[in-house]
C-alpha atoms as an extended CHARMM CRD file, in Angstrom:
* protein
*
       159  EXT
         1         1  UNK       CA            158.2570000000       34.5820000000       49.9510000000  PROA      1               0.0000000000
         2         2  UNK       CA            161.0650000000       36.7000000000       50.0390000000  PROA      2               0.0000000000
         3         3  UNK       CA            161.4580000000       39.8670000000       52.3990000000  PROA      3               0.0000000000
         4         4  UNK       CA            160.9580000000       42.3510000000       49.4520000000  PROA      4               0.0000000000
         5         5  UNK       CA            158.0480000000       40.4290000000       48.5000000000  PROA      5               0.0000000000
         6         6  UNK       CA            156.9890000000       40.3190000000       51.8260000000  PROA      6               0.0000000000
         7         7  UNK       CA            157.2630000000       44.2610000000       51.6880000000  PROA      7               0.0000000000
         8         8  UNK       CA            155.4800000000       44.9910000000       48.5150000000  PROA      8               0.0000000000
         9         9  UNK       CA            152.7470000000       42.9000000000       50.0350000000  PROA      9               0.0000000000
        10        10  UNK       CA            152.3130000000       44.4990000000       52.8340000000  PROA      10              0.0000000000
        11        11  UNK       CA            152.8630000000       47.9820000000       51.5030000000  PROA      11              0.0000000000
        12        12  UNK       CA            149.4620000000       48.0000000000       49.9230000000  PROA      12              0.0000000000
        13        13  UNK       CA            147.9790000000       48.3160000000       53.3110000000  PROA      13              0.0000000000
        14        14  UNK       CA            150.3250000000       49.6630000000       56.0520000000  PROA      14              0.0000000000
        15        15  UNK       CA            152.7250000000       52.8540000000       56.0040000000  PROA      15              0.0000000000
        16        16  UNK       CA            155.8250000000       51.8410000000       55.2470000000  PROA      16              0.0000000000
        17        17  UNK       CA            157.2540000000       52.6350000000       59.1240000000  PROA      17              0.0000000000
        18        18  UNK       CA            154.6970000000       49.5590000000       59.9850000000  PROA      18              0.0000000000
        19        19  UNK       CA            155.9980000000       47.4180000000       57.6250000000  PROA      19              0.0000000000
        20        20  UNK       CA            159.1090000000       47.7310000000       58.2850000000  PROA      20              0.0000000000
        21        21  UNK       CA            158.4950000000       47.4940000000       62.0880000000  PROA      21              0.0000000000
        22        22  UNK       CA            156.9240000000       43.8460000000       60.9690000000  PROA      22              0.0000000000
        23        23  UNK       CA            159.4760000000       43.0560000000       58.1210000000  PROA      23              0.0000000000
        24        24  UNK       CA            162.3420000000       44.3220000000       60.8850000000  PROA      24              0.0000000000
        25        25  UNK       CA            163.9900000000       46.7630000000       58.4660000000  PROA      25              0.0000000000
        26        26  UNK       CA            164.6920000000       50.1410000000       58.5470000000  PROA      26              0.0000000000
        27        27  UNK       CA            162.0900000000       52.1500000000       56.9670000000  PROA      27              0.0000000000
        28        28  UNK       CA            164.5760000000       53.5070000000       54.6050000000  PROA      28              0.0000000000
        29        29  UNK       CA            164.8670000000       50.0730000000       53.0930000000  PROA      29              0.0000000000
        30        30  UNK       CA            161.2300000000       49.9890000000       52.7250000000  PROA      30              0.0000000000
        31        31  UNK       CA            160.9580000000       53.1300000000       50.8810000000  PROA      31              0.0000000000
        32        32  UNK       CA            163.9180000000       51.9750000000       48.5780000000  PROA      32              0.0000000000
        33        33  UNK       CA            162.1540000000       48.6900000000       47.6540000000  PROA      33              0.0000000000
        34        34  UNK       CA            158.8000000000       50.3040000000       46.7610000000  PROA      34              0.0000000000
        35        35  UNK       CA            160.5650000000       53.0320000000       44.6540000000  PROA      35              0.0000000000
        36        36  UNK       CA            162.2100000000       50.2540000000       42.7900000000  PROA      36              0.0000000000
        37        37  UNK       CA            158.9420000000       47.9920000000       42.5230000000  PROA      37              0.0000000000
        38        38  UNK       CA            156.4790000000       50.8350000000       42.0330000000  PROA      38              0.0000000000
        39        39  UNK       CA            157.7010000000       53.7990000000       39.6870000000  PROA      39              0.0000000000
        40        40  UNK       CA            154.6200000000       56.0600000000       40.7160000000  PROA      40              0.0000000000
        41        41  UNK       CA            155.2730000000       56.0090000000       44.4800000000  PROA      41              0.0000000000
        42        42  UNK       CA            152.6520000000       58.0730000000       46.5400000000  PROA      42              0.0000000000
        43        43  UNK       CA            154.2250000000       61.5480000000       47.2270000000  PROA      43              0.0000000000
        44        44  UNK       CA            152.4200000000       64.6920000000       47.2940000000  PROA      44              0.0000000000
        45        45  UNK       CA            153.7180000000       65.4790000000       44.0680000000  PROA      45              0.0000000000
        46        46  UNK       CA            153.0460000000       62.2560000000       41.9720000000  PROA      46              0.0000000000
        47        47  UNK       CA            149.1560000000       63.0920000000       43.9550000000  PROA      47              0.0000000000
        48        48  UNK       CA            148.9320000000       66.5560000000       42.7190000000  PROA      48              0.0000000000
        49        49  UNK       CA            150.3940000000       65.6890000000       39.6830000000  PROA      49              0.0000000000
        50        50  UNK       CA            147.4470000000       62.3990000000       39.2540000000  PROA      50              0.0000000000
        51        51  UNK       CA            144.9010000000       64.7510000000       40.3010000000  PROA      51              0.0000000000
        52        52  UNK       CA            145.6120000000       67.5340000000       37.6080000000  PROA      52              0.0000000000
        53        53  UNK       CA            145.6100000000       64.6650000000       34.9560000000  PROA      53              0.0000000000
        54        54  UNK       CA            142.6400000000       63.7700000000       35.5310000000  PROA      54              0.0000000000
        55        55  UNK       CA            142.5720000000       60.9400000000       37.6480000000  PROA      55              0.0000000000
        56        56  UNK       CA            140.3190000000       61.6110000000       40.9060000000  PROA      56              0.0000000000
        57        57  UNK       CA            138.4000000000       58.9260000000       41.9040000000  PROA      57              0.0000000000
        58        58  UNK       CA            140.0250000000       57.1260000000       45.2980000000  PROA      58              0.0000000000
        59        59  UNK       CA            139.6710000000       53.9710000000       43.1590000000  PROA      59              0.0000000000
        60        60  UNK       CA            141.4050000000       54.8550000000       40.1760000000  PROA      60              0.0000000000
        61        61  UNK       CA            143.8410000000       56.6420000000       42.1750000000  PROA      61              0.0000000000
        62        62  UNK       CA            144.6820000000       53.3890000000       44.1330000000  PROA      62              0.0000000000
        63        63  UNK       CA            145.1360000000       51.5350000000       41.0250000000  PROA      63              0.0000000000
        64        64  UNK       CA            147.4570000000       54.6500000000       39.2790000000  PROA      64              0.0000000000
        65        65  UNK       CA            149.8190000000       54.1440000000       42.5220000000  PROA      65              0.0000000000
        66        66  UNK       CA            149.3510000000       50.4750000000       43.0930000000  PROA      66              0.0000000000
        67        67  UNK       CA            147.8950000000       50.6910000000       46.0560000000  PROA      67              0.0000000000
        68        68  UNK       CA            144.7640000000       50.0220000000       47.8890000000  PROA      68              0.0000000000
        69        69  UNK       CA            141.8010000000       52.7870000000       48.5720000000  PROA      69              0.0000000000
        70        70  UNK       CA            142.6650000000       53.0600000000       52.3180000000  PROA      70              0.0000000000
        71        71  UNK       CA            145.9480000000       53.8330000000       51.9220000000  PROA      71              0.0000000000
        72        72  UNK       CA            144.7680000000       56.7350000000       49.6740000000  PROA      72              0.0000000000
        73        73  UNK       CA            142.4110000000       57.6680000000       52.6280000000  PROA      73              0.0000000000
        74        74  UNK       CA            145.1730000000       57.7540000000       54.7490000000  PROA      74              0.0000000000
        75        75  UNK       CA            147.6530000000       59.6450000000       52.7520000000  PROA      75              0.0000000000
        76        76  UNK       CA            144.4920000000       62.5250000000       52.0690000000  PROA      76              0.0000000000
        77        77  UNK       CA            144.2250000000       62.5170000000       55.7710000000  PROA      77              0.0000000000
        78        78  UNK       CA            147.8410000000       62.9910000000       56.9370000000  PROA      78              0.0000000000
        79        79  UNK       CA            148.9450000000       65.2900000000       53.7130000000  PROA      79              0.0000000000
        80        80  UNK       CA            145.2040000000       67.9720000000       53.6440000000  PROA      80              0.0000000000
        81        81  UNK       CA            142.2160000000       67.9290000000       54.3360000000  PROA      81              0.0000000000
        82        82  UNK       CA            139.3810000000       66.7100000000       51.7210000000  PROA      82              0.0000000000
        83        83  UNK       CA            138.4800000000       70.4060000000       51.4600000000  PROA      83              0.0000000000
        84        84  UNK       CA            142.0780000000       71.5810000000       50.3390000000  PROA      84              0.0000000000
        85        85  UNK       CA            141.4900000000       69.2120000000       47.5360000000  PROA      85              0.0000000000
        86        86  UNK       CA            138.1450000000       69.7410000000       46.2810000000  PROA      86              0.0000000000
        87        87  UNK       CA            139.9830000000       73.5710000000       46.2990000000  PROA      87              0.0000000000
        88        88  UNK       CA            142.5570000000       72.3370000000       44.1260000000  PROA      88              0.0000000000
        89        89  UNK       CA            140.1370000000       70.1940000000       41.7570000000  PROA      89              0.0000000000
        90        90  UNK       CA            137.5720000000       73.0330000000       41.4890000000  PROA      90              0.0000000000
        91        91  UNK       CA            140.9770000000       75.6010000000       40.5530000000  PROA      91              0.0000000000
        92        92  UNK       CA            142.2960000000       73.1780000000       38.2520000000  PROA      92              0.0000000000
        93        93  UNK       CA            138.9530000000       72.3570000000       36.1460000000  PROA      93              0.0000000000
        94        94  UNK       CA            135.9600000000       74.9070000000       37.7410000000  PROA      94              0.0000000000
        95        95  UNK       CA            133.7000000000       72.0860000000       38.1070000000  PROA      95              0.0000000000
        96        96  UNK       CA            132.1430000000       72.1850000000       41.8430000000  PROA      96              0.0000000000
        97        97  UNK       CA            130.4610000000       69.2450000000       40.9010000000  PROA      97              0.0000000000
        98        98  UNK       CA            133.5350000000       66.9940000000       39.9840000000  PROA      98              0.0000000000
        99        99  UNK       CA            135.2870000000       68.5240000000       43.1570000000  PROA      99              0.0000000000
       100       100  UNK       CA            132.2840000000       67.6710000000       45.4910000000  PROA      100             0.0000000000
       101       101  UNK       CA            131.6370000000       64.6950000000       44.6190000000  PROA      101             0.0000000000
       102       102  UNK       CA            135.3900000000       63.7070000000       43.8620000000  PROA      102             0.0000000000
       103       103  UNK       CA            135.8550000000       64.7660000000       47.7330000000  PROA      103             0.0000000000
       104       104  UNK       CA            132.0830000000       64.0390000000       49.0110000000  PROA      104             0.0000000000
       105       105  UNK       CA            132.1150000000       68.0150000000       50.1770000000  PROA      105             0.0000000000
       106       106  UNK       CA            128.9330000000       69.4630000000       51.7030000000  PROA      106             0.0000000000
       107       107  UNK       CA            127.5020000000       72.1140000000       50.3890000000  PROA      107             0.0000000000
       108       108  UNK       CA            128.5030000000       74.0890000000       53.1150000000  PROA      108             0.0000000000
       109       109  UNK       CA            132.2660000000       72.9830000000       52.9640000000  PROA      109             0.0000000000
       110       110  UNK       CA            132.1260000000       73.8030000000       48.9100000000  PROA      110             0.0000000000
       111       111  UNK       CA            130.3100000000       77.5230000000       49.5040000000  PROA      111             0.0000000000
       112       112  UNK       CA            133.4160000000       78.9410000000       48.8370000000  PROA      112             0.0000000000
       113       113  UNK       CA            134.6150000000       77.5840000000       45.7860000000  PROA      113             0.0000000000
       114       114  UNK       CA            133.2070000000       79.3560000000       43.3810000000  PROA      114             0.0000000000
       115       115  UNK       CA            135.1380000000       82.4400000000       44.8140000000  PROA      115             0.0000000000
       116       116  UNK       CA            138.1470000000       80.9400000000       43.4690000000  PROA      116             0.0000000000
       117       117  UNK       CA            139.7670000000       81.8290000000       40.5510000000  PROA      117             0.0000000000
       118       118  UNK       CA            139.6690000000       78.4040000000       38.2000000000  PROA      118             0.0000000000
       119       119  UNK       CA            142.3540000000       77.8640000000       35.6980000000  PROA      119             0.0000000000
       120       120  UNK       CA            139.6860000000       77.7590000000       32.5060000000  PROA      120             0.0000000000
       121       121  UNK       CA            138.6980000000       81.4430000000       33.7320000000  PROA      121             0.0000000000
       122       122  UNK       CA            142.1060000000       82.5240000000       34.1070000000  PROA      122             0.0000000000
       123       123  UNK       CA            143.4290000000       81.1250000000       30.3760000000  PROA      123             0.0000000000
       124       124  UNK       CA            139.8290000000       82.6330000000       29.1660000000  PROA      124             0.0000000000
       125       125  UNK       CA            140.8610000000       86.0200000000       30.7060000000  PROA      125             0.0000000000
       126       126  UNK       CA            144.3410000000       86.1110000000       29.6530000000  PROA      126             0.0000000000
       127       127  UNK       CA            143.4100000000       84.7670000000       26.1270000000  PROA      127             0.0000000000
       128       128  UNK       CA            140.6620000000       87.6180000000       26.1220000000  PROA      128             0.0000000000
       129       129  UNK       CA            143.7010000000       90.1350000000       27.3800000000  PROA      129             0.0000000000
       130       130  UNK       CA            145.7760000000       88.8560000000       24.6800000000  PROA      130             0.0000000000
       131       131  UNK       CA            143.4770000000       89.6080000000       21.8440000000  PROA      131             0.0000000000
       132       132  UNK       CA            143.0310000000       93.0160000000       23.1940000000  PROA      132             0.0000000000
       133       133  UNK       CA            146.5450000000       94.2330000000       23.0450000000  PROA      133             0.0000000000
       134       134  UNK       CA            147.4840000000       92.0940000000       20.0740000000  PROA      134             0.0000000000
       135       135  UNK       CA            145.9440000000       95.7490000000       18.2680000000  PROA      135             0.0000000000
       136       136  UNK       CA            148.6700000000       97.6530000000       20.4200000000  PROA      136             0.0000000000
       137       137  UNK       CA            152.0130000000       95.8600000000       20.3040000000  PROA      137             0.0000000000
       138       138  UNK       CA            153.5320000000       97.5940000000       17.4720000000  PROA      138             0.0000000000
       139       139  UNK       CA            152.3430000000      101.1030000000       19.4940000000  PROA      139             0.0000000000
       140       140  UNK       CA            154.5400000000      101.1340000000       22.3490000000  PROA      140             0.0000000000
       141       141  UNK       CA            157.2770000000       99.0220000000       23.8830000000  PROA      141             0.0000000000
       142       142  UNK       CA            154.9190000000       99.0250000000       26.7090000000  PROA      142             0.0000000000
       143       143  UNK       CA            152.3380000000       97.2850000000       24.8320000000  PROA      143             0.0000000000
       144       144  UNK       CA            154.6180000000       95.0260000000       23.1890000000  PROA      144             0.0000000000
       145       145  UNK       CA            155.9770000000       93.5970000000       26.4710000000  PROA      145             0.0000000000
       146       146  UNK       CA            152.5600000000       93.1580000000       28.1280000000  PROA      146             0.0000000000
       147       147  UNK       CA            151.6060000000       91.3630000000       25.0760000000  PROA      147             0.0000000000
       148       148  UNK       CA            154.8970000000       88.9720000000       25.5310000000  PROA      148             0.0000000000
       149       149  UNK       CA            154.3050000000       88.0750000000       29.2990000000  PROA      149             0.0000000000
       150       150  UNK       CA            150.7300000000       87.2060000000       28.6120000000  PROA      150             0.0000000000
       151       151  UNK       CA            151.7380000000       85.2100000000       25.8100000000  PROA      151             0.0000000000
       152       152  UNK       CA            154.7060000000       83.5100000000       28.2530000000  PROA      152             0.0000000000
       153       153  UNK       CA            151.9340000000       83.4170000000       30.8080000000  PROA      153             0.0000000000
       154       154  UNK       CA            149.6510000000       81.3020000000       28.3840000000  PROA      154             0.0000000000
       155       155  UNK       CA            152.8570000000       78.7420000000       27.2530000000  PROA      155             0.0000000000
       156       156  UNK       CA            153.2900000000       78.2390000000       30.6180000000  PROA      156             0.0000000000
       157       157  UNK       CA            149.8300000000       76.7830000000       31.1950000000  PROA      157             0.0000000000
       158       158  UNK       CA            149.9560000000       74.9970000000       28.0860000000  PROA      158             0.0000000000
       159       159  UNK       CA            147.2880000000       76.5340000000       26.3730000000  PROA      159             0.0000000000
């Protein structure tokens, strides 16, 4: 087995500063064999970003980023805690179901949730906003440019 095999390997269930402590390389090398071996590396971004697609279970975010559940654990743990995500999940799809059970919340940890704004309430205000003033552009110059940042407001969320 080669040392970059060796790595990969042992990636799956250590942070890379313990495997290279074990491999005796730098973690730098570490980090620059995974990125080559595994094009979805675990970074707060590719999370977020695997989170807002859609993907939330632990196990099928293990298997998206090629690595093991714990390591997910792990990475929740040192990066937020559960109830910063079930925040984000509930904002990004206002389901306090998915985002309990997604994050095994209590009900006393999710209480707050539904406080939050949600991004399907949001688009359904603007898009509500938008048909309101859609009447008024051609009145005012006013009107017209509160109709265009609503409308750059909705292309920016895709909707």
């Amino acid at each position: 087995m080669t040392n970059k095999e060796r790595i990969i390997k042992l990636s799956k269930s250590l942070t890379p500063n313990e495997v290279a402590e074990i491999c005796n390389v730098s973690a730098g090398y570490v980090y620059r064999v995974l990125r080559e071996h595994h094009p979805k590396t675990l970074t707060l971004t590719n999370y977020m970003n695997a989170i807002k697609s859609g993907i939330t279970s632990k196990e099928d975010l293990a298997t998206f980023f090629g690595v093991d559940r714990t390591t997910i654990y792990r990475f929740e743990q040192k990066h937020m805690a559960k109830e910063t995500i079930g925040k984000i999940l509930y904002i990004i799809n206002g389901d306090i179901d998915e985002a309990k059970k997604a994050q095994a919340l209590t009900n006393e940890e999710a209480a707050e949730l539904p406080q939050l704004p949600t991004l399907p309430k949001v688009i359904g205000e603007l898009r509500q906003m938008l048909k309101f003033v859609e009447k008024y552009k051609e009145l005012t110059s006013f009107h017209a440019e509160l109709h265009q940042k609503i409308s750059a407001a909705l292309k920016k969320l895709n909707c």
